[in-house]
C-alpha positions in Angstrom: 51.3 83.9 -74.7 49.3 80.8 -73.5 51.2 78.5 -75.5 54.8 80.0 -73.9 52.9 79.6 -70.0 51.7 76.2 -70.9 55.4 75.4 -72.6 56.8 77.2 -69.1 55.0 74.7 -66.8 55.7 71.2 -68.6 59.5 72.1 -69.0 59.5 72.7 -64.8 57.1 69.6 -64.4 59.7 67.3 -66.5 62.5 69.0 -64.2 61.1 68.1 -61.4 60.4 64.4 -62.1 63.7 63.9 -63.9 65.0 65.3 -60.2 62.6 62.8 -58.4 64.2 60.1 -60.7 67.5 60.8 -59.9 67.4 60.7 -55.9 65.7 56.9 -56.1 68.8 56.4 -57.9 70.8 56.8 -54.7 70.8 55.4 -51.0 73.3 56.0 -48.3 75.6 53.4 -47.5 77.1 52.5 -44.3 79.7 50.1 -43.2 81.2 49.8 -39.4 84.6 49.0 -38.8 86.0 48.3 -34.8 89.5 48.7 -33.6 91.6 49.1 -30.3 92.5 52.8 -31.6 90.3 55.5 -32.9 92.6 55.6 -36.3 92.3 52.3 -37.0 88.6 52.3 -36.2 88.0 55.1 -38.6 90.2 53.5 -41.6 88.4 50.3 -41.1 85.0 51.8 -41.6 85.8 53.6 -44.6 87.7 50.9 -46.2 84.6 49.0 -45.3 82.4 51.5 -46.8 84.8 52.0 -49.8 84.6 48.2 -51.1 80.7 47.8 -50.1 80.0 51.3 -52.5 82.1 49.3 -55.2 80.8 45.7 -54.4 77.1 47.2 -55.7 78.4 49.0 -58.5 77.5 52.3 -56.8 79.3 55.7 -57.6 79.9 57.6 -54.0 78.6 60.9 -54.3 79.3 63.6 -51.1 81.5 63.5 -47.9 81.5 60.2 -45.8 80.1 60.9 -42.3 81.9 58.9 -39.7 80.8 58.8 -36.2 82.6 56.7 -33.1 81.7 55.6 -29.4 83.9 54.0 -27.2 83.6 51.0 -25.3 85.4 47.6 -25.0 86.6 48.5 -28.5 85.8 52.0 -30.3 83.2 51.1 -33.1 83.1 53.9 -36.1 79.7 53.9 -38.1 80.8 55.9 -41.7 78.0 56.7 -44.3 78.4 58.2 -47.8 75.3 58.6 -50.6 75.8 56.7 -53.5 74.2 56.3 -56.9 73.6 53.9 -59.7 76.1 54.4 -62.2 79.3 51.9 -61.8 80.1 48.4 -62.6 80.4 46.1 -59.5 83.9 45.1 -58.4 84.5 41.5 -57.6 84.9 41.7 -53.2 85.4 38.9 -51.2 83.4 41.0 -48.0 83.7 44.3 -47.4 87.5 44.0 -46.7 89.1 42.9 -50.1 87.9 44.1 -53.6 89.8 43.1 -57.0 
């Protein structure tokens, strides 16, 4: 019975570091994009976001969270995890990948 509690505890100890391992795989990535119109604002920053996550070589993992204020021009802030895993696309910026 010691040998199965002792088995227990280094199968949850080797699950939790594998865990810890695989969240400093990932980071959240964010990218701004700026337009006249709310639309276009909000399709440039997840384009943006889109071709940044490939230009690393990152797979996106989760919903993107987008967030706008208004001013001269609206400026949308978008965010999405991502995680080691790809292979990086060629991108001239964050605007065109290949």
């Amino acid at each position: 019975m010691q040998v199965f509690k002792f088995g227990f505890a280094a199968a949850v100890m080797v699950c939790a570091l594998s865990a810890t391992a695989q969240a400093a795989e990932c980071t959240r990535v964010a990218a701004i994009g700026d337009n006249f119109t709310h639309d276009l604002a909000v399709l440039f920053s997840h384009n943006a976001l889109k071709n940044t996550i490939a230009g690393k070589g990152l797979v996106p993992k989760g919903p993107v969270k987008t967030t706008c204020k208004s001013g001269a021009m609206i400026e949308c802030y978008s965010s999405q995890m991502a995680c080691k895993g790809g292979t990086p696309a060629a991108c001239l910026g964050p605007w065109l990948c290949f």
